[in-house]
Structures are given as C-alpha cells and as structure tokens.
N, C-alpha and C positions, 0 to 999 in steps of 0.2 A: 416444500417450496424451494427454488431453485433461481440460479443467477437471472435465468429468464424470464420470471415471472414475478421477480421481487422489486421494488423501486427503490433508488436510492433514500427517498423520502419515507419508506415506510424501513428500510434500517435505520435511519437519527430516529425517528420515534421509537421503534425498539430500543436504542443506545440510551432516549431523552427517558424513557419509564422507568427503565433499569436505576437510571444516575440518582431520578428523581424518587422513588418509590426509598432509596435508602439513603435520598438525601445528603447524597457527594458535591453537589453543588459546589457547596462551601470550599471543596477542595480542585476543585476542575476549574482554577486558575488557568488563563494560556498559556503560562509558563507549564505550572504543574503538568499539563494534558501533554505540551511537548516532549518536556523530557520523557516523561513515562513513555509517550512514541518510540522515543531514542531507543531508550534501554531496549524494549521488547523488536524493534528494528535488530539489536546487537544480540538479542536472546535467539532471533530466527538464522542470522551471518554465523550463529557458531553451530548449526548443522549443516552449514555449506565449507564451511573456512580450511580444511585439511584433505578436499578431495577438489577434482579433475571436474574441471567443465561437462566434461561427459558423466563422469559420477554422480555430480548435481541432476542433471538431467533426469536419472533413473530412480529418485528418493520418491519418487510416488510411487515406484513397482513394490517398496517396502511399505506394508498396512503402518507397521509400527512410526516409522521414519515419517511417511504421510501423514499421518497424524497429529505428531509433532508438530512439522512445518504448519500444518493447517490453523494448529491452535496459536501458534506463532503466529499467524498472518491475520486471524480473527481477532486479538489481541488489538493487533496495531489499526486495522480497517477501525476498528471499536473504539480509538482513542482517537483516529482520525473526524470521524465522524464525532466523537464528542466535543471535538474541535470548533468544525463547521457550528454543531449547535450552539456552542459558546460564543463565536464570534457571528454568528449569522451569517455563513457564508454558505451561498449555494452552489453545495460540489458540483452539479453540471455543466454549471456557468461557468466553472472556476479551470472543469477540467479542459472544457470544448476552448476557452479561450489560450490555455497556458499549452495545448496541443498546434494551437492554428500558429502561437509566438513559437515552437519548434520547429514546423512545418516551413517558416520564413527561413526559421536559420540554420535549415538542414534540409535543402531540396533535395530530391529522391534522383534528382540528375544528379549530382554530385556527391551524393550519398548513398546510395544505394547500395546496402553488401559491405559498407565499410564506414569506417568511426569518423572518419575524416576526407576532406576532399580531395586531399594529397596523397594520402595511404591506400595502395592498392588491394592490401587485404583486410581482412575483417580480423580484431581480436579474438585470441581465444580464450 
C-alpha cells in the first residue's frame, strides 16, 4: 500500500492499534505526543543541517541517507497522527482549513517564486 491508496483515517487507526495494543495511552499526554514530535522533527534537521540546499535535495539518491530521513519522517507523521487521535482532531479538516488561512496570506500574485511580497528572489 502506498500514499495513493491509503487514507488518512486508516494511518490513526494503525497509529490508535499500535498505542493501544501496548497501552501507551497512559503516556500520550498532548504535551508528551508534542515534544516527542519536536525531538524526532530535530532527529530528521540533523541529516539536513551541514549540507547545501542542493545536497538536501539529492539524500533520496542515497538508499542509506533515504532511509534515515524516511524513518525520521514516519516517526513524526506517527506522533502527529497520535495527536489528532488524542485530541480528536480531524487532519483533513485541519489541513484544507490552515492551507485556505495561507492561501489568504500569501497570494500567488504576490508570492509566487518568492518568500515575500517585497523580495524579488526566492531563498536559497
């Protein structure tokens, strides 16, 4: 199974079996869930942290490097989603609504290709 064929709803129930089956419950406090995001957020920044925009870019051509980040990013989707379950929040709503509040405050006329509406280039 694959990004295309999987639902949001059926990873929190994977995340909810997982937690539940060994009874982490107890521990997946909102606080708890967050920090632990944090940390594994700062566990995946230190395979990017000493290389080039461009160098970042190429960490998937390495299986070893790829894998890393991967498990780094599963990590955190895993804690995100334990999240949602804990607090009852549904990622789709959460996402389509906090994308449409970006959309208001970064129109693609004035943004487009760059971070600001002033700035004529794009960060590198």
């Amino acid at each position: 199974m694959n990004d295309s064929d999987t639902s949001i709803g059926a990873l929190r129930d994977l995340v909810r079996r997982f937690v539940d089956e060994r009874d982490w419950n107890q521990f997946h406090a909102p606080k708890n869930l967050s920090m632990a995001l944090a940390i594994e957020a700062a566990e995946l920044m230190e395979h990017f942290q000493w290389i080039s925009p461009e160098a970042s870019r190429q960490v998937g051509a390495d299986p070893q490097q790829a894998l890393a980040v991967r498990e780094e990013l599963a990590d955190i989707v895993c804690y995100a989603l334990a999240i949602a379950n804990e607090l009852e929040i549904d990622v789709t709503t959460a996402v389509r609504q906090k994308v449409g509040k970006n959309e208001q405050k970064s129109p693609v006329d004035q943004f487009r290709g760059r971070y600001g509406p002033e700035d004529p280039t794009p960060v590198q």
